[in-house]
GUGUDREN-795257 format. One line per 5 residues: number of its first residue (from 1); for each residue x, y, z of C-alpha. Coordinates in nm, 2 decimals, decimal comma. Example, Ala and Ser with C-alpha at 12.3 -4.5 7.8 and 13.67 -1.06 7.14 Angstrom:
2
1) 1,23/-0,45/0,78 | 1,37/-0,11/0,71
***
This chain:
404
1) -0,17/0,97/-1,04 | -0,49/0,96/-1,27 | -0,40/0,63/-1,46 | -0,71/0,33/-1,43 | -0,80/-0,02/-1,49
6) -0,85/-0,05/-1,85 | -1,20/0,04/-1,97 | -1,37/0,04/-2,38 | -1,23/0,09/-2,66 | -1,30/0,27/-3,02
11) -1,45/0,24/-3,36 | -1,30/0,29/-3,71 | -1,39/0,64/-3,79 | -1,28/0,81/-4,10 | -0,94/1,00/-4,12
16) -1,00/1,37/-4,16 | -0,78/1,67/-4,20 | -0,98/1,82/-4,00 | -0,90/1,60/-3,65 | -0,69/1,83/-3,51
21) -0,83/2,17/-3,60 | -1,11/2,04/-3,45 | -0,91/2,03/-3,09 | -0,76/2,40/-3,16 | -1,16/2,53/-3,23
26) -1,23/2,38/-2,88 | -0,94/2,50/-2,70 | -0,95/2,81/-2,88 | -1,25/2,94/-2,79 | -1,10/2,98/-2,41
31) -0,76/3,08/-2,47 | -0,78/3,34/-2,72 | -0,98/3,59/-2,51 | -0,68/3,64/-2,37 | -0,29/3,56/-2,48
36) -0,01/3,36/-2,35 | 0,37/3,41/-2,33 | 0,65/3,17/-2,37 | 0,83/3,18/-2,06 | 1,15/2,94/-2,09
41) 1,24/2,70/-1,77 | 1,51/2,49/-1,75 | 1,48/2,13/-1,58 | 1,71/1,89/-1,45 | 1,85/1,65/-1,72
46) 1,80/1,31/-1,74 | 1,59/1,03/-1,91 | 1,59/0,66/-1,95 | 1,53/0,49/-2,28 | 1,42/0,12/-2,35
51) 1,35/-0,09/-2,62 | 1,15/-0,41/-2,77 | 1,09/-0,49/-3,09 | 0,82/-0,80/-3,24 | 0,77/-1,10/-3,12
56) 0,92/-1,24/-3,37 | 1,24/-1,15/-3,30 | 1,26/-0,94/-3,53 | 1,34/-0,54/-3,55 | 1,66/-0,38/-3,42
61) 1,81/-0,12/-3,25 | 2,13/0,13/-3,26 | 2,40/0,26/-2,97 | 2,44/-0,09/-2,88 | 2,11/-0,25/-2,82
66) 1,99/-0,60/-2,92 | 1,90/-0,68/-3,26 | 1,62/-0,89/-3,19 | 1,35/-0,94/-2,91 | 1,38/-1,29/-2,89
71) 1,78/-1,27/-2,80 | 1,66/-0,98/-2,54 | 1,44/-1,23/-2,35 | 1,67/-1,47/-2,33 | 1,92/-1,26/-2,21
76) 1,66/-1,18/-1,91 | 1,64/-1,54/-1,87 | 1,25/-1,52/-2,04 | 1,17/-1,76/-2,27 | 0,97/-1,55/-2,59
81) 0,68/-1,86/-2,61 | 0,63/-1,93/-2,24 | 0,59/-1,55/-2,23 | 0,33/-1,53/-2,53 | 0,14/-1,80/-2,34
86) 0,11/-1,63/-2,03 | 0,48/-1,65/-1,89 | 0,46/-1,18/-1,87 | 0,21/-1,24/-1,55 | 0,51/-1,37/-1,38
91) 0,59/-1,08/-1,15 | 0,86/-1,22/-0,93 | 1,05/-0,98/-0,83 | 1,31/-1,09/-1,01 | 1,09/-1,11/-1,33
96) 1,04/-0,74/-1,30 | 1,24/-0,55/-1,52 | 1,37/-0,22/-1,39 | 1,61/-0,07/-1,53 | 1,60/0,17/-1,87
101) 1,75/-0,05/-2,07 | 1,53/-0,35/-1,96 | 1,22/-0,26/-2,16 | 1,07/-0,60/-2,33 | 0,73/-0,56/-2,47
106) 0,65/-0,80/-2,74 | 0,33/-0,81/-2,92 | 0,06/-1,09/-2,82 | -0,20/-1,07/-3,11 | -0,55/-1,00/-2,99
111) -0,49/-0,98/-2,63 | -0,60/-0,66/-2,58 | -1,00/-0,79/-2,72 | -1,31/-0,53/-2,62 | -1,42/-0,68/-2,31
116) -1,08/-0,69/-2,15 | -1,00/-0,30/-2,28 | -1,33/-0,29/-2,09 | -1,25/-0,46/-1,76 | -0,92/-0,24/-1,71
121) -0,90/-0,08/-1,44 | -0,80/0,28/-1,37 | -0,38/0,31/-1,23 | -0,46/0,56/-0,97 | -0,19/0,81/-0,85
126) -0,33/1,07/-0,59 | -0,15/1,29/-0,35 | -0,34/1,38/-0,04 | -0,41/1,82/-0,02 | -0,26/1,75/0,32
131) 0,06/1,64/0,11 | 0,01/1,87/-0,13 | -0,01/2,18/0,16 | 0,35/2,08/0,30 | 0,54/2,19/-0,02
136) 0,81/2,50/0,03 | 0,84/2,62/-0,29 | 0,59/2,82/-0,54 | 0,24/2,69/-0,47 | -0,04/2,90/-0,56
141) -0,36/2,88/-0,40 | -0,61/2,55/-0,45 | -0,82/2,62/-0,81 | -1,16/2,61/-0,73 | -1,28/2,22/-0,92
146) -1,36/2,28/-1,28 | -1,67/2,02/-1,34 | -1,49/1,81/-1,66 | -1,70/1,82/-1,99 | -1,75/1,53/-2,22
151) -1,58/1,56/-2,55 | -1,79/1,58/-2,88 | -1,86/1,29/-3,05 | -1,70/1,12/-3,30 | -1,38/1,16/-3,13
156) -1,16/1,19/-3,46 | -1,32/1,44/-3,59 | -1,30/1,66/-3,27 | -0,99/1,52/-3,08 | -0,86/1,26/-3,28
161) -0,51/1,26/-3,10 | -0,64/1,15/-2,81 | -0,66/0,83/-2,70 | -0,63/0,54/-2,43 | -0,30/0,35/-2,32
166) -0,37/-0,02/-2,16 | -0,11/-0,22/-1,99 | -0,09/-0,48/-1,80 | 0,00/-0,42/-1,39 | 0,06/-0,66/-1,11
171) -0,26/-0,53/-0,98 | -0,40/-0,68/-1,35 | -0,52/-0,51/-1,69 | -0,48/-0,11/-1,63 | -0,59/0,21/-1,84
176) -0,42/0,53/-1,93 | -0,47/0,82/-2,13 | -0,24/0,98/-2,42 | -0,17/1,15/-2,69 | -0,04/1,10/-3,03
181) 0,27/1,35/-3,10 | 0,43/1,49/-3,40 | 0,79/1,38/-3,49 | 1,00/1,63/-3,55 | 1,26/1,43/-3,74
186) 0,98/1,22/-3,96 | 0,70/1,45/-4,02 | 0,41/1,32/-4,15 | 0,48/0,98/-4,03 | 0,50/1,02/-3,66
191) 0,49/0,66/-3,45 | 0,51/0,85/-3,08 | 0,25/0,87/-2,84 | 0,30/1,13/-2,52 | 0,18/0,98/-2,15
196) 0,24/0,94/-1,81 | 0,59/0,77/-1,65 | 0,37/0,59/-1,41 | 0,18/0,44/-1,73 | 0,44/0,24/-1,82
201) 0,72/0,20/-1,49 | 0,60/0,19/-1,14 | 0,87/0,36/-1,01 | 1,12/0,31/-0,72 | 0,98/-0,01/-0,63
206) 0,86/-0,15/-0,94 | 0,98/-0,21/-1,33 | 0,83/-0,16/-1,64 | 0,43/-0,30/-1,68 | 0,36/-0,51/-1,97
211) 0,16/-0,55/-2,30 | 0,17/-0,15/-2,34 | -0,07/-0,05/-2,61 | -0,24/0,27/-2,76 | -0,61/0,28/-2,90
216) -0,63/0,62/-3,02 | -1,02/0,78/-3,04 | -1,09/0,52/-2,86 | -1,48/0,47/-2,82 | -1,53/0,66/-3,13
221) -1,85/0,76/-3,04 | -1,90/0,74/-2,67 | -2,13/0,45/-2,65 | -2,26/0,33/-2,34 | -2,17/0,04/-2,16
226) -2,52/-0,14/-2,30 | -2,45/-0,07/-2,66 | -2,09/-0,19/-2,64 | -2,21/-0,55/-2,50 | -2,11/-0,71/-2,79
231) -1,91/-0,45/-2,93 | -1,61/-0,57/-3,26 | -1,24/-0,47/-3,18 | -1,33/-0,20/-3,48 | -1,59/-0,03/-3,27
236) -1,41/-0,02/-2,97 | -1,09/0,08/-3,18 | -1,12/0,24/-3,47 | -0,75/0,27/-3,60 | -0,61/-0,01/-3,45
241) -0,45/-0,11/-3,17 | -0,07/-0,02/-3,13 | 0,20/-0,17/-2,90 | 0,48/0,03/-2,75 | 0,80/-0,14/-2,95
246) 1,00/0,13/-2,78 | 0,96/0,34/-2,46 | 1,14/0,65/-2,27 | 1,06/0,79/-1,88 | 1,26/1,00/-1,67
251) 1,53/0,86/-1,50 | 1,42/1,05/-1,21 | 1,04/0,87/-1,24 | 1,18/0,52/-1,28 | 1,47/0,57/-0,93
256) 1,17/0,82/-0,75 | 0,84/0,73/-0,85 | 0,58/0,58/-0,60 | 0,20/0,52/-0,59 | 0,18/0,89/-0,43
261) 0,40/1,07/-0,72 | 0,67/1,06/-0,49 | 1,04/1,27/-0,59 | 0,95/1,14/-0,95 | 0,61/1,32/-0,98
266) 0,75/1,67/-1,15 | 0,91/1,41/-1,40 | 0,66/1,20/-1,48 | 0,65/1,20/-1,88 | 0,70/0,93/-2,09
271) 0,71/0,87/-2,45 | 0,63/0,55/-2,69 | 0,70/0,47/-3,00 | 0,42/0,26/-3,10 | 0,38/0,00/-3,41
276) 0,06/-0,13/-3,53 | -0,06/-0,44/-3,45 | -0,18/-0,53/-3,83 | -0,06/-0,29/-4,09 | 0,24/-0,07/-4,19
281) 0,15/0,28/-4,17 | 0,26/0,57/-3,93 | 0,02/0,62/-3,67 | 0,00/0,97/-3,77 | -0,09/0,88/-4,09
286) -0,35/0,63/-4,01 | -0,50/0,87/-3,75 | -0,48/1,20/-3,98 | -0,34/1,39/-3,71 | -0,04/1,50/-3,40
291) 0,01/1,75/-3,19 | 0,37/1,95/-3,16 | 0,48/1,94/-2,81 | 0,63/2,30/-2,67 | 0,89/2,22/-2,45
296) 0,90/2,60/-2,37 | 0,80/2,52/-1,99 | 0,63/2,87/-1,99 | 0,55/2,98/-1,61 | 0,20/2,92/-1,53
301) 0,16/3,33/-1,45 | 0,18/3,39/-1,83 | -0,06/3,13/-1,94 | -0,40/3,17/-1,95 | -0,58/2,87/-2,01
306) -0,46/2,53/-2,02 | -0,68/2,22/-2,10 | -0,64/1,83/-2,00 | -0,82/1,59/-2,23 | -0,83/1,20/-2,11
311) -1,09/0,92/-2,03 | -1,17/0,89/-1,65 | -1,22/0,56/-1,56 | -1,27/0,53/-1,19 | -1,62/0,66/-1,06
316) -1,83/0,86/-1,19 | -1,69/0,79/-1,47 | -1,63/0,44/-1,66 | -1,37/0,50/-1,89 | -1,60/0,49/-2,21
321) -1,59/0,84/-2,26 | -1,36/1,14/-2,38 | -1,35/1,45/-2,12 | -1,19/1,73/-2,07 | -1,14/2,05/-1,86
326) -1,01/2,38/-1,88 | -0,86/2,65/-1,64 | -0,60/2,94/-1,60 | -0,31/2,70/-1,50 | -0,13/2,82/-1,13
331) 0,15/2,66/-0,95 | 0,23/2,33/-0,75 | 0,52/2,26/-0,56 | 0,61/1,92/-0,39 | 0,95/2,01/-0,26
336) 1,19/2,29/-0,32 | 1,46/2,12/-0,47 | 1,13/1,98/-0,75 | 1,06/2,18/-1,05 | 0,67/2,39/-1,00
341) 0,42/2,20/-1,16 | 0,11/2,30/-1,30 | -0,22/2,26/-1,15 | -0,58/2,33/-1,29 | -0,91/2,27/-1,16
346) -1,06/1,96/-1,27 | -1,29/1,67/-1,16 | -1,19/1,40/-1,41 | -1,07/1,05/-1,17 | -0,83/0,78/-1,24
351) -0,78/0,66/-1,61 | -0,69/1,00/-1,73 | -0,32/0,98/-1,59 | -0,12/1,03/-1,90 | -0,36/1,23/-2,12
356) -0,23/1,54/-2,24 | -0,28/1,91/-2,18 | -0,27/2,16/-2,45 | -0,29/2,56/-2,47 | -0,30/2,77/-2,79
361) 0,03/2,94/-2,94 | -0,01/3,16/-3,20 | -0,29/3,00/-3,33 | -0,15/2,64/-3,30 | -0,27/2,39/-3,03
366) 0,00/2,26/-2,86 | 0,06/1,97/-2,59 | 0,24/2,11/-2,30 | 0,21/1,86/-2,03 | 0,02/1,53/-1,91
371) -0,17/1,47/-1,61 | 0,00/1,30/-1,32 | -0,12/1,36/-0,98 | -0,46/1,49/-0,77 | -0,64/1,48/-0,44
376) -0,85/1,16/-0,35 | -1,14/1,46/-0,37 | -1,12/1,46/-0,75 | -1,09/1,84/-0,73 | -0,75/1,92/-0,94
381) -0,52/1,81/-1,17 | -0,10/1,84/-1,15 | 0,10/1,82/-1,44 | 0,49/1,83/-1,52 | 0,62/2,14/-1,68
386) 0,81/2,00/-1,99 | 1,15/2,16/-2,01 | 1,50/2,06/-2,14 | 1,51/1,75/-1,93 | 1,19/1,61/-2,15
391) 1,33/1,76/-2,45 | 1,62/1,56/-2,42 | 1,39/1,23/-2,39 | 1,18/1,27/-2,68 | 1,50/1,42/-2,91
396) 1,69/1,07/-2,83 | 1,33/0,89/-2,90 | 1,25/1,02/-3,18 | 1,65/1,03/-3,34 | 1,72/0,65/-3,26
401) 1,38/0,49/-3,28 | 1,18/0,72/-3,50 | 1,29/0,60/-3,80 | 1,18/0,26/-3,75
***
């Protein structure tokens, strides 16, 4: 997996209606040459949703769940101050939520400060090629490695859905990538951000991480380590800093996930609905842009370009800047009884697990998977097709949580 120890963070940029055309120019300009199809695959169903909701205690939920976060803890046997004062880097094992519905992530004002966004580190998920080799189903042959290019700068005006995810692992302060998604059933006001599953659950043998957040564009404008010394939280993050109040994987990532990818690699998705930590508007709003996700699954034989978009954090990259690749997508098979994923040549490293990849439909930029898995030679990328199961997952987000 590409995820990494948490790195900088961005500035406050304008909003612009321009953001996300400015992500469609860049794709664009490789995936028109030649067109795409919309080849429909089905996936297995299946998803897990969880909730948490402010620290306050306030905030609710429907089908059943708590009403407030400070009754959740409880219930887990956490009490909400201890936890506010250091009580979440308990990770007993039987401290460690696991299971869907045991999602807690209340907000701790101004923990996530520049210099520890800049000390995370990248959450690393790699699969060996010699892993990759042994798979029985429809692999194509290894993409030659597509050298990633740094995105232009100021990030919102050129990829302003974008952005990085922090959380905090047992391993300490960790960095993702994602992406800030459109919401079918608000439009306009979208709160859901698009990632990895291994972002935000470790998997088999794990639970959920802690202190999830999204700083989108963040970095606005690429600054170097030096000129961020004494960077403000507004340079580092422009629009804000927003926590995960609710969050969705795979039920197949959180029982089959491991540090390799493991069974839960070709489902490792997951979406957030995020809340701001000062403020009260959408995150779509305050951003100016989202991308539709296609949940099309089209066969990687009638795409011709696909591009991933994240900040690599683990060397020779630091996780200060945006980058991106783009290839004609082929096939990658784990097992036989897996859904294909999609591969593409790229040499971006840890720290850009979660970040999205788009392709051009009709004219339209849209996200059509996330990065998950590559070889410890930083040569490709694997991604999850997104099909009926993931479908599912973000309908159920964005119907019970959207709203709120």
């Amino acid at each position: 997996m590409r995820s990494t120890p948490v790195s900088a963070a961005p500035r406050r940029g304008r909003r612009t209606a321009l953001a996300a055309a400015g992500l469609v120019a860049a794709l664009t300009l490789t995936a028109t040459a030649c067109g795409g199809s919309e080849d429909e695959a089905d996936t297995k169903p299946g998803g897990g949703t969880s909730q948490a909701a402010d620290a306050d205690g306030t905030g609710g939920g429907e089908g059943g769940l708590a009403a407030g976060l400070a009754d959740r803890l409880k219930e887990q046997g956490i009490d909400v101050d201890k936890w506010k004062d250091g009580g979440w880097k308990n990770w007993d094992e039987d401290k460690w939520l696991s299971e869907a519905k045991d999602f807690v992530n209340p907000v701790i004002e101004g923990l996530w400060q520049p210099d520890r966004m800049k000390s995370a580190k990248e959450a690393d998920k790699t699969v060996t090629t010699k892993d990759a080799a042994a798979d029985q189903g429809a692999t194509d042959p290894e993409p030659a490695p597509v050298e990633a290019v740094a995105e232009k700068k100021p990030y919102h005006e050129n990829a302003a859905p974008v952005g990085k995810v922090f959380f905090d692992s047992p391993e300490g302060s960790m960095v993702c990538s994602g992406t800030v998604i459109k919401d079918v059933n608000h439009p306009g006001k979208s709160n859901l951000v698009w990632t990895a599953g291994h972002c935000v659950h470790a998997g088999g043998s794990g639970g959920w991480y802690r202190n999830i957040a999204f700083v989108p564009s963040y970095n606005d404008y690429g600054k170097s380590e030096a000129e961020l010394a004494n960077a403000t939280a507004t340079e580092m993050a422009p629009y804000g800093t927003w926590w995960a109040d609710w969050a969705s994987t795979s039920n197949q990532w959180i029982q089959g996930g491991s540090e390799s990818g493991g069974d839960g690699a070709a489902y490792d998705y997951s979406v957030l609905h995020v809340k701001p930590e000062q403020g009260s508007k959408s995150l779509e709003e305050t951003v100016g842009a989202a991308l539709e996700v296609d949940f099309s699954a089209p066969s990687a034989t009638e795409v011709s370009s696909m591009g991933a978009w994240g900040y690599p954090a683990a060397a020779p990259y630091n996780g200060l800047e945006m980058f991106k690749c783009v290839d004609r997508p082929g096939r990658l098979s784990l097992s036989p009884s897996l859904p294909t994923m999609y591969r593409i040549g790229c040499t971006m490293t840890g720290g850009s697990s979660g970040g999205g990849w788009f392709r051009v439909v009709d004219g339209e930029t849209k996200l059509v998977s996330n990065t998950s898995i590559g070889p410890l030679e930083n040569t490709w990328l694997a991604g999850p097709q997104l099909g009926l199961a993931a479908e599912a997952l973000y309908q159920d987000m964005s119907k019970t949580y959207g709203g709120q």
